[in-house]
N, C-alpha and C positions, 0 to 999 in steps of 0.2 A: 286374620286369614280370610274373615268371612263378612266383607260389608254390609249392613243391612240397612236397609232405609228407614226402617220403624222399628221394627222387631227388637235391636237393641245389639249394638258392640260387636266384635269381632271375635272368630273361631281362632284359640288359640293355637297353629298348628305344631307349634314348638314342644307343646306337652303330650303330643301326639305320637311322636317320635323321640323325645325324650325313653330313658328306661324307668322303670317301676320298683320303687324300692321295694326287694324279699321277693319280686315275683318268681323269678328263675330259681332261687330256692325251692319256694314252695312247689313249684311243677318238677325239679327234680326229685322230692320226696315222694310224689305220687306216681312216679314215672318210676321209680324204684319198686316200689309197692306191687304198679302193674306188670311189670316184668317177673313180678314174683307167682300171679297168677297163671303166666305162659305154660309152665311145668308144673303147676298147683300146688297146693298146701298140704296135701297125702304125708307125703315124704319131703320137708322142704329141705334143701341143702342150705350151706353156711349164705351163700348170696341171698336165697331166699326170706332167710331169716332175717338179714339185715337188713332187706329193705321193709319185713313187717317192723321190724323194733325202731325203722327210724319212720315210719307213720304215727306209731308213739310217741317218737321223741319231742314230732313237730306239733304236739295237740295239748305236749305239757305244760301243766298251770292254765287251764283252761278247764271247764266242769267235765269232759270228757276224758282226761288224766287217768283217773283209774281204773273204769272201764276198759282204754283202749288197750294200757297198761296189760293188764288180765288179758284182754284178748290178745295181744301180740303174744306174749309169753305161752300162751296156748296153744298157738296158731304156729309160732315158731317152731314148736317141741311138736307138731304134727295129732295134735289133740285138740285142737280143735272145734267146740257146736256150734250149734244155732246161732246163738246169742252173740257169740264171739266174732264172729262173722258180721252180723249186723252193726258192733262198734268198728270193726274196721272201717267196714260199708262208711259207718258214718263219720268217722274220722275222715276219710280222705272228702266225702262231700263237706267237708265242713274245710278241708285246703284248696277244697275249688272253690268254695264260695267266700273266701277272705280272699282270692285270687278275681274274682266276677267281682267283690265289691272294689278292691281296691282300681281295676281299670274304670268302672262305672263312674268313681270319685275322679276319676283322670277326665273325665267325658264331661264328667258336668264342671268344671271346671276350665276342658278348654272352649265348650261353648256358653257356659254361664247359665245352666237352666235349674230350676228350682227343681227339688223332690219332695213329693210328700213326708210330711214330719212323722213323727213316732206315732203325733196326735192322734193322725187317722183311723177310722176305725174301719177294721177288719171285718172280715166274716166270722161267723161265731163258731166255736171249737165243733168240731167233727165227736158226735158220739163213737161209742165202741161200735165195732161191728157187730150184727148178731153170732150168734155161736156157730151157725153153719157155714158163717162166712169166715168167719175165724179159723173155722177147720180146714176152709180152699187156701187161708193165706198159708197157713201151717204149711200146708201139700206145697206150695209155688216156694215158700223158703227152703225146705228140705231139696227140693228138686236145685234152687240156685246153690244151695252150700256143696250139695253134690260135685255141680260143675266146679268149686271154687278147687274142691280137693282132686279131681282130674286134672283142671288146668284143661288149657287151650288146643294142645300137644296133647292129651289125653282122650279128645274127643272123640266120640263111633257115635252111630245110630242109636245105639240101645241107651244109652246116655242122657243123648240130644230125645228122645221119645218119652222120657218121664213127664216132657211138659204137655203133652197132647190130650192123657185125662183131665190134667188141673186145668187147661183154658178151656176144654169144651164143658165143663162143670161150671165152671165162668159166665164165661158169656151168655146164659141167660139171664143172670142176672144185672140189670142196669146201673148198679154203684160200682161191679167189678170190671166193668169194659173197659177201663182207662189201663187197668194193671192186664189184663185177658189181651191186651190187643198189644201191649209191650213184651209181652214174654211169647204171645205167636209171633210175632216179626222175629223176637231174637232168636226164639229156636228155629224158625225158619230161615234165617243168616249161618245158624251152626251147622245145621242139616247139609245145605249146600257146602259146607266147607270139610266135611267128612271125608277120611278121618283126618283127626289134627294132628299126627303123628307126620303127615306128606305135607303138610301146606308148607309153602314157599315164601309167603310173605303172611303172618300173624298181623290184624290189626287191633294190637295191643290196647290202645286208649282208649276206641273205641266201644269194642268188647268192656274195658273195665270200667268205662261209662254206663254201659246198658244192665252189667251187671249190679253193680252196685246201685243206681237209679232202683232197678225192679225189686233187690233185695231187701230198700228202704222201706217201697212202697208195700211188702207184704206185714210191716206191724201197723194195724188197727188204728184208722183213721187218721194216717200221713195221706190218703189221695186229696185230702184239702175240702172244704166244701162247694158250693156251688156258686151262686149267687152273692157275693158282700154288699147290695144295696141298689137300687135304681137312677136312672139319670135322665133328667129330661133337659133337652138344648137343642142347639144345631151342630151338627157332624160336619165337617169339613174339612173335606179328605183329599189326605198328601198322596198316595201312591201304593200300589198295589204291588206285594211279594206272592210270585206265581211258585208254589213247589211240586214238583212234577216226579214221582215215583211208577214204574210195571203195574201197579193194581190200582194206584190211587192218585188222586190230586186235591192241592190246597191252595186257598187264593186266600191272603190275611192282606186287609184294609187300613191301613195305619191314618189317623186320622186325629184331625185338633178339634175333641169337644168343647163346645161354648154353650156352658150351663145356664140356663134361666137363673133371673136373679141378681146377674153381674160376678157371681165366683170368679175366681180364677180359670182360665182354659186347662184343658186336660188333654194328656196324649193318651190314646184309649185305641185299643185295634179289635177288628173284628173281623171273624175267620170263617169259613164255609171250606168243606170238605168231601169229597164225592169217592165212589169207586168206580176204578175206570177199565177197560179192555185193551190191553196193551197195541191197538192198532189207533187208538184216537190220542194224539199229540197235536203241537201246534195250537191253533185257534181252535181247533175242534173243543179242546177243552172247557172253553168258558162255556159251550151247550149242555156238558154237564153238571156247571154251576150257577147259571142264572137262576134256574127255577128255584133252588134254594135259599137265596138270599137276592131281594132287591136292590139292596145299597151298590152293588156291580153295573146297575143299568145307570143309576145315578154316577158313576165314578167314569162311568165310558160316554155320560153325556157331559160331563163338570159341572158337576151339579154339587149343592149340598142336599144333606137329609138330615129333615127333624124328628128328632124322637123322642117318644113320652114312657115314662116309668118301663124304660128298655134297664134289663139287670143285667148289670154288671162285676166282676169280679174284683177282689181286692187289688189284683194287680192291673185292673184294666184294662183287660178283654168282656167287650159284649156280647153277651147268649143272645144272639140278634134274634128278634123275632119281627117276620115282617107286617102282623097288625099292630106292633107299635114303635111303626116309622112310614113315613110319607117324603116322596122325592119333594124338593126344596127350589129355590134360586139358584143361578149360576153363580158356580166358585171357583174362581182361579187357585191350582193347587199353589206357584211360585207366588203369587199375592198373598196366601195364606201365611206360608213359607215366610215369608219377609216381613209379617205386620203380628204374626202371632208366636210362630213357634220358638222363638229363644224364652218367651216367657210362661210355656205350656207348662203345666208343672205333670211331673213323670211318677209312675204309681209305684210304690214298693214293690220288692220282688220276693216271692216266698221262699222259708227257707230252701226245699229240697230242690228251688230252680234257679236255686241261684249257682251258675255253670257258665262259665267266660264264653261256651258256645251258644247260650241265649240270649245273648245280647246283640243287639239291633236297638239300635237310636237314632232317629229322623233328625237331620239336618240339614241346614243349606249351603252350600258351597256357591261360591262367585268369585270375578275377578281371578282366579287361576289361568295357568297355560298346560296343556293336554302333553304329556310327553311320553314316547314308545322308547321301551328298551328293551334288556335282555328277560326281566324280568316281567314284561310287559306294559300294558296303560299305567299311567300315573296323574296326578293333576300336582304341578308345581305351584307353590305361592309362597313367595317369599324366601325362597331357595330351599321348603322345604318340600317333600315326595310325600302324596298322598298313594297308596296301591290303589287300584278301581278293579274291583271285581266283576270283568263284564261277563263269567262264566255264569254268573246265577241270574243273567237276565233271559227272561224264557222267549223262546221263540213263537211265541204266541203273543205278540204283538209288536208295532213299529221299530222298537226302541231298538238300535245294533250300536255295536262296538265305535262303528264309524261316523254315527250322530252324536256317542258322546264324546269321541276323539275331537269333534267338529264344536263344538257345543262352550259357553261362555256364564252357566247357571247349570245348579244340579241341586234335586233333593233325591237325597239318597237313605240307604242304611249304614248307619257306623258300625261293624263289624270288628271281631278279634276274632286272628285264625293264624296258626304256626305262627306266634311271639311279634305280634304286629298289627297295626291297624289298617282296614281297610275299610272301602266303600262300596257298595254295592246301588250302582244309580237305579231311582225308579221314576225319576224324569228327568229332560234337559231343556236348557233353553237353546237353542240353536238360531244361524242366522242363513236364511234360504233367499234369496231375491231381492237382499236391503232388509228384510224384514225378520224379528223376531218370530221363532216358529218354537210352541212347546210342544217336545216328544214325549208319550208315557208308554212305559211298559204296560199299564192296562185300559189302553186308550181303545181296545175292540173288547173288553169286557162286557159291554153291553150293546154289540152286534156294531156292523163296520159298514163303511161306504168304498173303504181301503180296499183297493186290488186286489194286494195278498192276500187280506184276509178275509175276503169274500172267496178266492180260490178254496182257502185252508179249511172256511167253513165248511164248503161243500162237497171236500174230500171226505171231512170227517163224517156229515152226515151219511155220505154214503158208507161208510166203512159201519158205521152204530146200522144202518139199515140190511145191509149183507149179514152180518151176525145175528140182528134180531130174527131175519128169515130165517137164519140155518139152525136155532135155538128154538124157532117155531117147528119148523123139520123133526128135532131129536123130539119136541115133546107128542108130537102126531106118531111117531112111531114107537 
């Protein structure tokens, strides 16, 4: 599907649209499960219970078998604790995560990229928490088991408010903000959807995601550690994922390390995160993220960057720090794209994230033809329909629906989302004048000569300068 000139062989697109043996299974078990939380676990009816006993059934023969066993049977009969709850929790992450592995297995097979082995060594086990921390996780599980026994339908205020002392007892502390900043967003999701008794549309999976996620994360050393090791090489990077939230924004760097020494290449990405005032969109955005991380100025000029003992995580995100990294040569991301990335070898995923919705895998597509339908963009090759996600390309920089309609080369992200694969471009190659032109979605990362985004810049600054006035006002008064 995917000519390369060096890189190595072609992108299978036949296994891409092929079906997945057990998959549909296993998302109907969890999907049974989740339906069971709509009404909650109080009082559960016959439906209820059958979808907890067949999250059991699916986990039999397996070290979780009797565990979940006990808990279904618990859960069923409206008895319910703690503990019982957290094997559910971990029962169904453990049907999402033989679900994330088995399309992962489908990915690296139809473009042929190697994964790191068993070999590799991790980061080292996560101590216990101390005991007062252990007391706030206590407090966040009692609060989530609560919700489990309302159900979604059962939601008010007084409810959704149990989480307000546990995260602000939180969040001073710095090993608990990863779990503090997951359970304020979700009870600030439930809050706004008060009460759950009127809502019109439940979103089910969603909710049973975040719940179960948070309820993992409150037993004692599941948030992972920090660091698994350092890396020193040159960063040469593929394309930037802009995600754009009312209070917040995140720009993640996806990028082929090339370690000192001659190793293997590494797909490794690196992320910067800011909070933002809901009037700065657009390109105004990257003025909140440059300062944070250099490698953005490097990515909007096509640059590489080299980095020395920058730590890294076992899955391959770098804790970037910018004394140790330095902008580099110029790097073509599609040169990169086509000489390195089929052979980049991809890093473990850990267990509690392995979730078919975290998956994103750099590839390159070529040689396709661009086709509109009912269901939208697609890229054909070979008679088979690639989706292209052009919703999650941010308007914060050149890259539109219409360059890549236009366009003859793409690296993109491999995506699964509603029982399908898609793509999500973050570059193209286009042809403007006889001439090859490459578009990025984060081609004004590191400030523009671009029209627009010299407009978009300058709205936003004014819009950050109007608020910092009116914020200087409240505090004079």
């Amino acid at each position: 599907m995917v000519p390369s000139d060096a890189g190595g062989g072609l992108m299978r697109g036949d296994l891409l649209s092929d079906p997945v043996e057990g998959l549909d299974e296993a998302l109907a078990v969890v999907d049974a499960f989740d339906e069971a939380l709509v009404a909650g676990l109080l009082r559960p009816g016959p439906a209820q219970a059958a979808g907890v006993s067949g999250l059991a059934g699916a986990v039999a023969g397996t070290p979780l078998a009797a565990r979940v066993a006990e808990a279904a049977e618990k859960a069923a009969a409206g008895t319910g604790g703690e503990d019982h709850f957290v094997a559910l929790a971990a029962a169904r992450n453990a049907l999402l995560g033989s679900v994330h592995d088995a399309l992962v297995q489908r990915i690296d097979e139809a473009v042929g990229r190697p994964v790191e082995g068993d070999e590799t060594a991790g980061p080292e086990p996560v101590a216990a928490a101390p005991e007062e921390a252990a007391n706030l996780l206590a407090a966040a599980r009692s609060w989530l088991c609560d919700l489990a026994r309302g159900g979604w339908r059962g939601l008010d205020h007084e409810l959704v408010a149990g989480a307000a002392p546990v995260v602000a007892a939180m969040l001073p502390e710095p090993g608990m903000r990863r779990r503090a900043a997951l359970l304020d967003g979700f009870a600030a999701e439930l809050a706004a959807s008060c009460p759950g008794a009127t809502l019109e549309r439940v979103p089910v999976r969603r909710w049973a995601d975040l719940w179960s996620r948070a309820l993992l994360l409150t037993v004692p050393g599941s948030a992972g550690a920090g660091a698994g090791g350092t890396v020193t090489g040159r960063l040469l990077p593929l394309g930037v994922d802009l995600q754009e939230h009312a209070t917040a924004v995140q720009a993640q760097v996806h990028a082929v390390l090339e370690p000192v020494g001659g190793s293997a290449p590494r797909l490794v990405r690196a992320s910067v995160s800011a909070p933002k005032p809901d009037t700065v969109v657009g390109a105004g955005l990257w003025q909140l993220l440059r300062p944070r991380m250099s490698l953005l100025g490097a990515v909007g000029e096509g640059r590489s960057a080299e980095v020395e003992a920058m730590p890294v995580t076992a899955e391959g995100d770098l804790l970037w720090d910018d004394a140790l990294a330095r902008t580099g040569e110029p790097a073509d991301a599609f040169a990169t794209a086509r000489v390195m990335l089929s052979a980049a070898t991809a890093a473990r995923v850990e267990p509690l994230d392995r979730h078919p919705v975290r998956i994103a895998v750099p590839v390159l597509l070529e040689g396709y033809a661009a086709r509109e339908g009912k269901d939208g963009l697609a890229f054909e090759v070979a008679g088979r329909l690639l989706a292209v996600d052009t919703d999650r390309m941010p308007a914060a920089g050149p890259l539109t629906p219409e360059a890549v309609a236009a366009s003859h080369a793409c690296v993109g992200l491999l995506r699964w989302d509603a029982g399908k694969f898609l793509l999500q471009p973050l570059a193209v190659e286009t042809t403007v004048r006889k001439k090859t032109v490459a578009v990025h979605a984060g081609a004004w990362a590191g400030r523009t000569s671009d029209k627009a985004g010299v407009r978009a810049e300058k709205a936003a600054t004014d819009a950050v300068a109007v608020l910092r006035e009116r914020a200087g006002r409240l505090l004079r008064t």
